[in-house]
MARVOLO-931810 format. One record per residue (C-alpha): residue number from 1; residue in three letters; z, y, x. Coordinates in Angstrom, 2 decimals, padded with zeros to 5 digits. Each point is the difference from the previous one (the first is absolute). Layout:
% residues N
{NUM; 'ala'; {Z; Y; X}},
...
END
This chain:
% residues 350
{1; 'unk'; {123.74; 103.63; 105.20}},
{2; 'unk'; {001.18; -002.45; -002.27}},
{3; 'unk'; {-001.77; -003.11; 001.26}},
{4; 'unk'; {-001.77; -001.06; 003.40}},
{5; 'unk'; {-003.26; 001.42; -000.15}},
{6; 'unk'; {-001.33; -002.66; 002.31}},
{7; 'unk'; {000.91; -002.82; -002.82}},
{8; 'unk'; {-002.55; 001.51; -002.73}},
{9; 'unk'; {-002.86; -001.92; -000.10}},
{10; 'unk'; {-002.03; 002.82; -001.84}},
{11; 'unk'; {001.64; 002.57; 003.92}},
{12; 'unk'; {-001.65; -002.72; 001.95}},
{13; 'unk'; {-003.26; -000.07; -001.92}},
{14; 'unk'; {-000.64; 003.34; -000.02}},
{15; 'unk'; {000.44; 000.18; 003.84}},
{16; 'unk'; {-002.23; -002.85; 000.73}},
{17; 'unk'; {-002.69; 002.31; -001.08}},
{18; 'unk'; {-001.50; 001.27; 003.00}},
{19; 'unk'; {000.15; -003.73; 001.81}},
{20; 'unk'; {-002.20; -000.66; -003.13}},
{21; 'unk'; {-002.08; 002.42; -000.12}},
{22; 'unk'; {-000.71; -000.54; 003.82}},
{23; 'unk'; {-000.63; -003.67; -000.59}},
{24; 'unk'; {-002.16; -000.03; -002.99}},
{25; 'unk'; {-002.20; 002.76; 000.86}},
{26; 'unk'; {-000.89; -002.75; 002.90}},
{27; 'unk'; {-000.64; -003.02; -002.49}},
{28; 'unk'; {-001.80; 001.61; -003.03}},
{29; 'unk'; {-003.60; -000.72; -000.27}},
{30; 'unk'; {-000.87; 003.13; -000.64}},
{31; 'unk'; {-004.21; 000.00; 001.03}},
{32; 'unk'; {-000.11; -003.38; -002.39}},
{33; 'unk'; {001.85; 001.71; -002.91}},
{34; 'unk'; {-002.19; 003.01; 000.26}},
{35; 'unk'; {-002.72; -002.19; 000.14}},
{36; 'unk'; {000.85; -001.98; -002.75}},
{37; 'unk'; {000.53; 003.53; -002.17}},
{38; 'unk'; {-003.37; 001.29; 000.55}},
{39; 'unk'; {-001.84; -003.49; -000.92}},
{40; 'unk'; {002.14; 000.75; -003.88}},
{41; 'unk'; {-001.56; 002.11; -002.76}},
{42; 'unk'; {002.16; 002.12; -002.12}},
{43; 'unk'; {000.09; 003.66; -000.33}},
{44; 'unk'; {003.31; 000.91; 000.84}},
{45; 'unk'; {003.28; -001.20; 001.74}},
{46; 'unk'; {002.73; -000.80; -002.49}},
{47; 'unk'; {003.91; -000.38; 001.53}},
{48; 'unk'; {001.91; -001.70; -002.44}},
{49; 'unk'; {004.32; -000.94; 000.46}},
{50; 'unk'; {002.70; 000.79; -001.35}},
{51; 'unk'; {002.79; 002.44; 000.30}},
{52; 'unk'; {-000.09; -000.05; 004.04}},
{53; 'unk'; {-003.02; -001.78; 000.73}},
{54; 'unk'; {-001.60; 002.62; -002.93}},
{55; 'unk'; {001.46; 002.95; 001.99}},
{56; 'unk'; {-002.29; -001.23; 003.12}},
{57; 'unk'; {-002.63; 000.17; -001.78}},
{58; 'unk'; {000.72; 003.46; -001.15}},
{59; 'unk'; {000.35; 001.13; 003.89}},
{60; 'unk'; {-003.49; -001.87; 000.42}},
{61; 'unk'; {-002.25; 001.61; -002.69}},
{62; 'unk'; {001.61; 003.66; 000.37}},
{63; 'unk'; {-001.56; -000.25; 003.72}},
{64; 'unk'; {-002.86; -001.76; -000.70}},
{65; 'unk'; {-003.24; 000.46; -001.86}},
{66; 'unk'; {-001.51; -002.41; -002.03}},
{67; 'unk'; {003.22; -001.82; -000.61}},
{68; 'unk'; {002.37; 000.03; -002.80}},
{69; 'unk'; {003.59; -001.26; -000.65}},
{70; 'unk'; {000.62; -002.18; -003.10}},
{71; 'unk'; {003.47; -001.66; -000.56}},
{72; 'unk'; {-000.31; -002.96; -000.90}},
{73; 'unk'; {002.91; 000.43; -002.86}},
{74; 'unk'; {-002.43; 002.50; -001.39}},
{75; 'unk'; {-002.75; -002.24; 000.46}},
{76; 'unk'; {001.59; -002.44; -001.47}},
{77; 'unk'; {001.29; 001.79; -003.35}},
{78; 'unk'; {-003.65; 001.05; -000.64}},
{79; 'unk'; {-002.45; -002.30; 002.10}},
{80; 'unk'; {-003.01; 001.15; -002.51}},
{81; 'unk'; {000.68; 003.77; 000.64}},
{82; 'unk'; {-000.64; -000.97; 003.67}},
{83; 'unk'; {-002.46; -002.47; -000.15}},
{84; 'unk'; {-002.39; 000.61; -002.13}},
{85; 'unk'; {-003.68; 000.52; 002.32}},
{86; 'unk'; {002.09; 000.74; 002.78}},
{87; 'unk'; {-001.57; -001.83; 003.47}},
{88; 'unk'; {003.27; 000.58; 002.24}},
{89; 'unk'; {000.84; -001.42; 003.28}},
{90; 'unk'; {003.81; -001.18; -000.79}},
{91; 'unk'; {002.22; 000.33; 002.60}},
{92; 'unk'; {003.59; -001.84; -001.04}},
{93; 'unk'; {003.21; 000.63; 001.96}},
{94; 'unk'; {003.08; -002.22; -000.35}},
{95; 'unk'; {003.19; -000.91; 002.15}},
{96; 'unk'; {001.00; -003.10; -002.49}},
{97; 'unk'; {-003.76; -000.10; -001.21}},
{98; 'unk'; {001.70; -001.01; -003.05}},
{99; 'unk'; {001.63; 002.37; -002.44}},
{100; 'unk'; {-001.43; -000.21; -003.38}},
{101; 'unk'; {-002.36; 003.07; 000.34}},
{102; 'unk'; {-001.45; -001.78; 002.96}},
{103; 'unk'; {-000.91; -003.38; -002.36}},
{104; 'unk'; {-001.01; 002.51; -002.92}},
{105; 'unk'; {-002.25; 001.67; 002.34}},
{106; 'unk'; {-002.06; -003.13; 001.13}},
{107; 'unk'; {-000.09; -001.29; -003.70}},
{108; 'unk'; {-001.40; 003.31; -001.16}},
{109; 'unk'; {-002.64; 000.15; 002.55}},
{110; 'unk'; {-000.76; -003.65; -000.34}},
{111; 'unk'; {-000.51; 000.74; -003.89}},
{112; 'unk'; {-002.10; 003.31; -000.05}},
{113; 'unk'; {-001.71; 000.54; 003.66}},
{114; 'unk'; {000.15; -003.43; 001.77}},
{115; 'unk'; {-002.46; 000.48; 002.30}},
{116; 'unk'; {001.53; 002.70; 001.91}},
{117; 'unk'; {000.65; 000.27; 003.50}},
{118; 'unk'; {003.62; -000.63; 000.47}},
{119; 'unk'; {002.44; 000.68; 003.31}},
{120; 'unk'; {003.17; -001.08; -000.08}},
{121; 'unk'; {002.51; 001.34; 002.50}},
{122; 'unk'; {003.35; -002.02; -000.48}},
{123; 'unk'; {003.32; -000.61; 002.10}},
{124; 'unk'; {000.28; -003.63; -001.05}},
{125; 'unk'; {-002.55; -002.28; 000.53}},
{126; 'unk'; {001.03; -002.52; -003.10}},
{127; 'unk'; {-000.44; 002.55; -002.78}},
{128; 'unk'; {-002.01; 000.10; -002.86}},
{129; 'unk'; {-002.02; 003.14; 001.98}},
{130; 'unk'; {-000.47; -001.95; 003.24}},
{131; 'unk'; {-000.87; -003.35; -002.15}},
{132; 'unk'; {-002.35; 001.46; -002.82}},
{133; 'unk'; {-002.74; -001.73; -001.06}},
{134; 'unk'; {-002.76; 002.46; -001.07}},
{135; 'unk'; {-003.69; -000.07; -000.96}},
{136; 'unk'; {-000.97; 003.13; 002.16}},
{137; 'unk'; {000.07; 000.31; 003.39}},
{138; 'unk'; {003.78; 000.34; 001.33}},
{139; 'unk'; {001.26; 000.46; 003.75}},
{140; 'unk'; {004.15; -000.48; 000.28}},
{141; 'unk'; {002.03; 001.37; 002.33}},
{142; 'unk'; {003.44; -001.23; 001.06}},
{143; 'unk'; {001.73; 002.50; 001.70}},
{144; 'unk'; {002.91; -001.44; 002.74}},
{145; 'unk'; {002.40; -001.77; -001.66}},
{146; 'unk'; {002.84; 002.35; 001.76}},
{147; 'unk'; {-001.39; 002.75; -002.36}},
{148; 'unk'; {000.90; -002.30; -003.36}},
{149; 'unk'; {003.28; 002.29; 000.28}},
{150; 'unk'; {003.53; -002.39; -001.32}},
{151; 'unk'; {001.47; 003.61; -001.08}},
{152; 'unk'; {-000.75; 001.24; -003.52}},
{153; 'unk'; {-001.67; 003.38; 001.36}},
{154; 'unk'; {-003.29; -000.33; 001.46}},
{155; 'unk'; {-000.45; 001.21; 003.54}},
{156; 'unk'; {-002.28; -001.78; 002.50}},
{157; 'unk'; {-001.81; -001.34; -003.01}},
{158; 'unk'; {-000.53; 003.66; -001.10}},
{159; 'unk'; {-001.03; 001.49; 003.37}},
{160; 'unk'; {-002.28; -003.21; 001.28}},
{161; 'unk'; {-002.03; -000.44; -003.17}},
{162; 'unk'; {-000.60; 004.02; -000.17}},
{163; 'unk'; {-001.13; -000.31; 003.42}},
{164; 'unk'; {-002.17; -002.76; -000.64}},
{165; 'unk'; {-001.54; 001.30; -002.18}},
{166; 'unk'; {-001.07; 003.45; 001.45}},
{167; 'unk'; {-001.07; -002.37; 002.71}},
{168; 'unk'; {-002.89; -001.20; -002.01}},
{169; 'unk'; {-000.66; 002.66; -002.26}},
{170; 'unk'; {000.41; 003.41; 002.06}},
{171; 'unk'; {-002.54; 000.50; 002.78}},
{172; 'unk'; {-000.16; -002.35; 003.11}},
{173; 'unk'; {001.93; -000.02; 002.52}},
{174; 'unk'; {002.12; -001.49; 002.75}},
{175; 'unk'; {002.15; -001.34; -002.65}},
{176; 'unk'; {002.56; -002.15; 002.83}},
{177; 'unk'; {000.13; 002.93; 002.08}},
{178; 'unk'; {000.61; 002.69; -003.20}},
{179; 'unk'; {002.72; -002.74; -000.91}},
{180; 'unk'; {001.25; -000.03; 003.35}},
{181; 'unk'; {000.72; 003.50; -000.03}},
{182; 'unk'; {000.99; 000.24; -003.54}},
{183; 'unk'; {002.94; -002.57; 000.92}},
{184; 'unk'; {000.54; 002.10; 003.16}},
{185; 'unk'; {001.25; 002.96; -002.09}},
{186; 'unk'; {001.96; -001.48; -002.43}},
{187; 'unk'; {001.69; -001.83; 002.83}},
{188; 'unk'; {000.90; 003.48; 001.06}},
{189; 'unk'; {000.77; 001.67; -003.38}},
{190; 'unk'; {002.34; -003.22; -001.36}},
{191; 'unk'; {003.02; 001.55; 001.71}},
{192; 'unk'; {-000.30; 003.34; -001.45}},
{193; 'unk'; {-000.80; -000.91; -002.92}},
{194; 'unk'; {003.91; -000.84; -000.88}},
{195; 'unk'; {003.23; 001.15; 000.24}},
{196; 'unk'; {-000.31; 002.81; -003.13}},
{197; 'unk'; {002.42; 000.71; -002.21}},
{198; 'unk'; {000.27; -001.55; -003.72}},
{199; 'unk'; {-001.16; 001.67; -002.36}},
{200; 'unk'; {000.25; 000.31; -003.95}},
{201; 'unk'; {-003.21; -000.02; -000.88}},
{202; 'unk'; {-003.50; 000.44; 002.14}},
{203; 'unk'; {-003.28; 000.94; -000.55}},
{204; 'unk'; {-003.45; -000.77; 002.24}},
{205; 'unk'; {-003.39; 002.31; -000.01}},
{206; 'unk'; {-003.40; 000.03; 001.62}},
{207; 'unk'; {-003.22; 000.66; -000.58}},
{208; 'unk'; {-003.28; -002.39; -000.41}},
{209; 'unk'; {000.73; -003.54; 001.59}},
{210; 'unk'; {003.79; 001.22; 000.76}},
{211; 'unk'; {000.59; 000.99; -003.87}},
{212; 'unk'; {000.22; -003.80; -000.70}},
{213; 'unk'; {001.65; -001.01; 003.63}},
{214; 'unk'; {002.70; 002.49; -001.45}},
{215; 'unk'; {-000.23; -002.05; -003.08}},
{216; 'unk'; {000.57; -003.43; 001.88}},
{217; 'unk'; {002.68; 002.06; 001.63}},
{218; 'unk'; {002.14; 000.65; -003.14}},
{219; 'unk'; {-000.37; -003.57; -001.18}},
{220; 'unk'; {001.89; -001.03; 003.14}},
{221; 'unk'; {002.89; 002.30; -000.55}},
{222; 'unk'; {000.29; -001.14; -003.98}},
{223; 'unk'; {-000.32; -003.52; 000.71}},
{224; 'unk'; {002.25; -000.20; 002.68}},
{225; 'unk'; {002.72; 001.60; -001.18}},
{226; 'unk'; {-000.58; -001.69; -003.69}},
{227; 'unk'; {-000.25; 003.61; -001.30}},
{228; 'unk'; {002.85; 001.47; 001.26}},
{229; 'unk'; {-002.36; 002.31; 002.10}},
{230; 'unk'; {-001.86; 001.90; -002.49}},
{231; 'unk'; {-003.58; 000.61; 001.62}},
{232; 'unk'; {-003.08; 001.53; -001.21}},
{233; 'unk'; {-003.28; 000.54; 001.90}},
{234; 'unk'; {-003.26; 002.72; -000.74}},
{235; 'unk'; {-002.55; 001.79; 001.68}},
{236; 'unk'; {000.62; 002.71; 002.00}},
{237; 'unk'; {-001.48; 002.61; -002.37}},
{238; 'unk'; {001.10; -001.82; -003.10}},
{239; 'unk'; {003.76; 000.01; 000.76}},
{240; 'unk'; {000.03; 003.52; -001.31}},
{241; 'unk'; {-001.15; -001.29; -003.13}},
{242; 'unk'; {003.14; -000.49; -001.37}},
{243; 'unk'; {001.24; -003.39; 002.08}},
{244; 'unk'; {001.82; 002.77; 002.43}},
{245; 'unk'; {002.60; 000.01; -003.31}},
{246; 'unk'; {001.09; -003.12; 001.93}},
{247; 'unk'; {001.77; 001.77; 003.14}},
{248; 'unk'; {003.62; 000.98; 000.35}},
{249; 'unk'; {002.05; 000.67; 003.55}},
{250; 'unk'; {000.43; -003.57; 000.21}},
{251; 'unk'; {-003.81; -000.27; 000.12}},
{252; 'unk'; {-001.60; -001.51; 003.10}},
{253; 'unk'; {-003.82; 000.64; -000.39}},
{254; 'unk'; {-002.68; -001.15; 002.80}},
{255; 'unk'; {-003.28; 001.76; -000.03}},
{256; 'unk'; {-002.43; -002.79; 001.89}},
{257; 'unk'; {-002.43; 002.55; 001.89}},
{258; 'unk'; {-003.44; 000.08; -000.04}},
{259; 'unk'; {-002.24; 000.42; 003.56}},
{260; 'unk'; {-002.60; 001.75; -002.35}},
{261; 'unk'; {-000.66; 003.94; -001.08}},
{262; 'unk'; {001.02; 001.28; -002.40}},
{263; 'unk'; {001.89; -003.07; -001.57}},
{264; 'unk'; {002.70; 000.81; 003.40}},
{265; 'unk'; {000.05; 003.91; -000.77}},
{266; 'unk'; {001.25; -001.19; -003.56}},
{267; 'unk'; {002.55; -002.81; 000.98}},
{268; 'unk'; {001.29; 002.69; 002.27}},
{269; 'unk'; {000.51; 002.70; -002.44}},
{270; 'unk'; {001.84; -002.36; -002.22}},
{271; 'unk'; {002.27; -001.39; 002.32}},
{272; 'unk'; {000.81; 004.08; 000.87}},
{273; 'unk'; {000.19; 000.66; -004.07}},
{274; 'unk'; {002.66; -003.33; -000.14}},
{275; 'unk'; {002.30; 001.16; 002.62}},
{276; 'unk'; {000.23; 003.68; -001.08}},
{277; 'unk'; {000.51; -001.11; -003.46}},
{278; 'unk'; {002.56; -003.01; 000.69}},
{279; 'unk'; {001.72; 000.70; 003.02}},
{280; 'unk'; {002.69; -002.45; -000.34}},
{281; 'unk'; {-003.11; -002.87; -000.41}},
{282; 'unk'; {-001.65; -002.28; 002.45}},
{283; 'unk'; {-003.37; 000.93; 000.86}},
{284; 'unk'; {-002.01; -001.81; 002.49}},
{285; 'unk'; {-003.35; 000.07; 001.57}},
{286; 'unk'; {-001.33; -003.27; 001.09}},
{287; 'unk'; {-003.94; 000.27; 001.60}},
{288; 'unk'; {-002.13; 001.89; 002.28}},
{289; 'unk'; {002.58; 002.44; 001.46}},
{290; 'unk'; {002.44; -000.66; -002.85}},
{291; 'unk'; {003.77; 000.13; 000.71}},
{292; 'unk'; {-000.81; -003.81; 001.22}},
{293; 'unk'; {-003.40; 000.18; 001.41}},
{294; 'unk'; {-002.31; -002.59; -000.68}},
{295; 'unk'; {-003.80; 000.38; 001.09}},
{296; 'unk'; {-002.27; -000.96; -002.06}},
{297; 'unk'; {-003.10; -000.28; 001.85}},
{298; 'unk'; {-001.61; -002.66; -002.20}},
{299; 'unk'; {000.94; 001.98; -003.54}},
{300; 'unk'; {002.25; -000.23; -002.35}},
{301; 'unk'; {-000.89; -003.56; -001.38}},
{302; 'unk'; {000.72; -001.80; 003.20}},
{303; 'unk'; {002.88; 001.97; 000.46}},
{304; 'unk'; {001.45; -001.05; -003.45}},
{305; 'unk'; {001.56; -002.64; 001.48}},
{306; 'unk'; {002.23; 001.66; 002.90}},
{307; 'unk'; {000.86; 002.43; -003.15}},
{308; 'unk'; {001.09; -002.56; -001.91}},
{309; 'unk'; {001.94; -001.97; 002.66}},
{310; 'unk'; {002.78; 003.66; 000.30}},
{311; 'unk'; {000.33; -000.79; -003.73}},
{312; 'unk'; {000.81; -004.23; 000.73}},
{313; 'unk'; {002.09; 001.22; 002.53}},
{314; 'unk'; {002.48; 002.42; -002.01}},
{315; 'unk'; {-000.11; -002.31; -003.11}},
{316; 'unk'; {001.48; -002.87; 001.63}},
{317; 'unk'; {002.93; 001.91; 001.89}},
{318; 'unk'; {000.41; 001.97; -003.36}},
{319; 'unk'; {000.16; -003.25; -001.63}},
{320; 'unk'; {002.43; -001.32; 002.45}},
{321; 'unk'; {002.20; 002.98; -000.66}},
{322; 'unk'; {000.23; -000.47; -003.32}},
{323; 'unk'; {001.26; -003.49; 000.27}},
{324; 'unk'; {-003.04; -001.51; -001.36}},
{325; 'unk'; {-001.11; -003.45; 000.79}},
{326; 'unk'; {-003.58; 001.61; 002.23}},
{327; 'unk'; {-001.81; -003.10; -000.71}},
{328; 'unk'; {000.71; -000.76; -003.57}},
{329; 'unk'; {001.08; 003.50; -001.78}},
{330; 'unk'; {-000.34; -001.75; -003.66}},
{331; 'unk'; {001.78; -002.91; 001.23}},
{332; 'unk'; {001.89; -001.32; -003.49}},
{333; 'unk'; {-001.60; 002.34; -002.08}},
{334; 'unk'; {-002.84; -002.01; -000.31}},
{335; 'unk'; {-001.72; 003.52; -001.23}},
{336; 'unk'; {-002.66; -000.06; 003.02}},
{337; 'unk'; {-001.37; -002.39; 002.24}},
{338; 'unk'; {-001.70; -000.24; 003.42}},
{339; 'unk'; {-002.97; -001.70; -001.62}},
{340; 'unk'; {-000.84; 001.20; -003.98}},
{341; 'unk'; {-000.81; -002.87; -001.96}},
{342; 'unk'; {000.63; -001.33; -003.13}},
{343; 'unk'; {-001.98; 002.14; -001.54}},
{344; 'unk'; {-002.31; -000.93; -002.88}},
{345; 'unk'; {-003.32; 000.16; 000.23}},
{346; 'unk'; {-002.35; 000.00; -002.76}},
{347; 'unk'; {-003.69; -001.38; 000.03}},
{348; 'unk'; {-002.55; 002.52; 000.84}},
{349; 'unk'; {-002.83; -000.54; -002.30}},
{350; 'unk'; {-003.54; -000.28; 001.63}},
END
C-alpha cells in the first residue's frame, strides 16, 4: 500500500457501517412512517436520485412490486414524459440533498403534480430535500449525520438509505433486529473482503436486485481510481450479450450470487464458462455458497448492501495502490465533484 489505509476518510466510512446500521435500525420510526404511507394516495412508489442514490432505487423496484425507479436526471430532462396523470408516491434519496438534479426534481414536481406525496430521505439535514417547502403532503428523513460521508464515493450513505428504505416499503418486520444482524455479517465479511490483487480492468454481474448492486459496484471501482480501473457491470444472463468482449487475463470479474432457483444454477454456469474460457482471469463468487459466502436469508435486496460493501472495500485499497488521493480522485481536475451542481436548469412549464 501506498498510503495508511486508516487515514482515508471514505476506509473509515465504509467501516462504520455496521455500528450504523445497528444504531439506526434502533431510532427509525418505522410504525409512524408506515403509518404515515398508508394515510397517502397515489398509485405507485416512485424512487427518484441520481447516479448512486438512482442505483438504490434500481435495487428497490427490481425486488419490489408496485414500485418503480426514476432518476431524477431523467426526470428532470423530461418532467412531462413522467408526469403527466401520473399519482406517484415520490420517494427522494440524497447524501448532499443538493446536486442540481435534486433542486430540478422538486421544481418539476412543484410545477406539474404538486400535490403529491413526497418522502425525502437525505444525509444532511440543511438541504434543499430536508428543507422543501411543498404543497402536498411531505415526511423528511435525516439519516445520521455520520452517514453524510466527507469522501467523494458514497458508502454509508449508499447502504443506510437502501436500507431505509426497504424498511418501509418491503414487508414488516423486526427492522432493528434485521439491522442488527445485517451489521453482524458485514462486520464479519469486511476483512475478507480485501487484500486482492489489482487488476486492469473489472467487471460486476447479478441478477434482479444484484444486477444494479453490481452496477453500484463498478461505479466504485471507476470513481475511485478516476478511470484508471476500467469497470463495467450487467446482468448475469446479459453479459453474454456482447459486454463479455470486455474481458482479458487481466480481468477480475465477481458474479454476486443469488439465494434463488434458477437465477443461482445460471450465475453458476457462468462463473464455470469464465474460468474455462479465461484461465489466466479473476473470477469470484461472492453470495450464498459463493467463493465468499454470504447468506442471504432476507433476499437479494437487503443483501445489496453487504455486496456492495466487497466492492467499497477493493476500490479504496485499489485506489490507494494507484497513488490516488482515495478521498478526492478528481482533485485539480476540477472534471467531477463530490456534489454535481452547477448545472442549469430550465423552467418546467405547467
Amino acid at each position: 500500500m501506498t498510503q495508511d489505509l486508516s487515514n482515508i476518510a471514505t476506509w473509515k466510512e465504509l467501516h462504520r457501517q455496521p455500528q450504523i446500521w445497528r444504531s439506526w435500525g434502533n431510532q427509525l420510526d418505522v410504525e409512524g412512517i408506515r403509518a404515515w404511507i398508508a394515510d397517502q394516495s397515489f398509485d405507485e412508489v416512485w424512487f427518484c436520485g441520481a447516479g448512486t442514490s438512482a442505483y438504490i432505487g434500481d435495487i428497490i423496484a427490481a425486488e419490489l412490486k408496485g414500485t418503480r425507479s426514476v432518476p431524477s436526471t431523467d426526470l428532470v430532462q423530461r418532467p412531462a414524459h413522467y408526469l403527466s396523470g401520473a399519482r406517484p408516491l415520490v420517494v427522494n434519496f440524497g447524501r448532499s440533498g443538493n446536486s442540481s438534479e435534486s433542486v430540478g426534481t422538486l421544481e418539476a414536481l412543484a410545477a406539474l403534480t404538486p400535490e403529491a406525496p413526497q418522502l425525502n430521505i437525505t444525509c444532511n439535514a440543511e438541504s434543499a430535500l430536508a428543507t422543501a417547502q411543498t404543497t402536498g403532503p411531505r415526511k423528511t428523513i435525516i439519516l445520521p449525520e455520520e452517514t453524510h460521508d466527507t469522501g467523494f464515493a458514497m458508502t454509508s450513505s449508499f447502504s443506510t438509505m437502501l436500507l431505509t428504505a426497504l424498511a418501509l416499503f418491503d414487508a414488516p418486520c423486526d427492522v432493528a433486529d434485521r439491522l442488527a444482524r445485517l451489521a453482524d455479517q458485514l462486520d464479519d465479511l469486511l476483512p475478507r473482503f480485501g487484500g486482492t490483487k489489482m487488476p486492469g480492468r473489472v467487471v460486476y454481474v447479478g441478477a434482479g436486485p444484484l444486477t444494479f448492486a453490481a452496477r453500484e459496484a463498478a461505479l466504485k471501482v471507476t470513481e475511485l481510481s478516476a478511470g484508471k480501473i476500467p469497470a463495467i457491470w450487467d446482468s448475469t444472463l446479459g453479459f453474454r450479450h456482447g459486454p463479455k468482449s470486455f474481458v482479458d487475463g487481466e480481468t477480475a470479474i465477481t458474479i454476486f450470487t443469488s439465494p434463488d432457483t434458477p437465477a443461482n444454477d445460471y450465475d453458476a454456469d457462468l462463473a464455470s464458462e469464465l474460468r474455462q474460457q479465461f484461465p489466466n482471469a479473476q473470477v469470484e463468487t461472492i453470495g450464498p455458497g459463493g467463493d465468499i459466502d454470504v447468506p442471504m436469508p432476507f433476499g437479494m435486496h437487503w443483501a445489496a448492501a453487504i455486496c456492495v460493501a466487497a466492492a467499497q472495500v477493493r476500490s479504496v485499497e485499489w485506489s490507494a495502490q494507484l497513488g490516488m488521493n482515495v478521498d478526492d480522485p478528481f482533485a485539480g481536475q476540477n472534471t467531477l465533484s463530490r456534489v454535481v451542481s452547477g448545472v442549469k436548469l430550465y423552467a418546467v412549464a405547467s
